[in-house]
N, C-alpha and C positions, 0 to 999 in steps of 0.2 A: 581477107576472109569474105565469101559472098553470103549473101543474106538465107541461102538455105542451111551454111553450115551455123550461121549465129544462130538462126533459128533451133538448127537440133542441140546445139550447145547448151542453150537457155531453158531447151525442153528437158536435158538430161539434168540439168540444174536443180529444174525446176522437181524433178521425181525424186532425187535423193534428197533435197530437202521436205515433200512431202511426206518421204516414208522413213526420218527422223521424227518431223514433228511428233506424232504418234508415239514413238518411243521414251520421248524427253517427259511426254506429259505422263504415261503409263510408273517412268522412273520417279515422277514428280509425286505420283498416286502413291504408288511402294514402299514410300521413306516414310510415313508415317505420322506428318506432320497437322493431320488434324482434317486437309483436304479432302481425303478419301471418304473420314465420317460425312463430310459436311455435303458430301454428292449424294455417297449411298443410303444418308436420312432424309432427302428430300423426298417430295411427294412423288417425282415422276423421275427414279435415277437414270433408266435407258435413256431418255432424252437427253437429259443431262451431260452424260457420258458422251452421247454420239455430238452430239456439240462442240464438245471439248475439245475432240478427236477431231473434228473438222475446222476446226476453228484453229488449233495447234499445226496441223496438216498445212491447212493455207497460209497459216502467217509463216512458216519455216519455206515452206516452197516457195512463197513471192522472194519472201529476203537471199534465199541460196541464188535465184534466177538473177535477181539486180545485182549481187554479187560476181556473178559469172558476166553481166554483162558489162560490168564496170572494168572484170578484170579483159574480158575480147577488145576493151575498147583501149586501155595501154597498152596492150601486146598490138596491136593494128596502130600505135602513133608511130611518130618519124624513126625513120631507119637508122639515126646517130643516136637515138634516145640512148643513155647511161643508164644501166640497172645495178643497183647495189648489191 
């Protein structure tokens, strides 16, 4: 695999996991568990929120990327590799 295809590999990774995160946290809001109050009572919720949503964004995106890259990186070892 040459380094532009890991690249877009890592890049597509990286989008489906950012445009999870956002849904994980939204479902996390929705269930009712006290979260939701505890954003939408604060002094400044938009900030809050747009935080949240970034902050869930990025952490899902890096971990989907290092996950794709760990998987590019045993699909590229040796060619007698065993796969169960």
């Amino acid at each position: 695999m040459s380094d532009r295809q890991l690249l877009r590999q890592l890049a597509c990774h990286f989008a489906i996991g950012a445009s999870l995160g956002p849904l994980g946290l939204v479902s996390l809001l929705a269930i009712g568990n006290g979260l939701s109050d505890l954003v939408l009572g604060g002094a400044n919720p938009v900030v809050t929120i747009t935080i949240l949503l970034a902050g869930a964004s990025l952490c899902f995106g890096f971990n989907a990327a290092i996950t794709g890259f760990c998987f590019a990186m045993v699909e590229g070892e040796k060619p007698g590799l065993k796969r169960l």
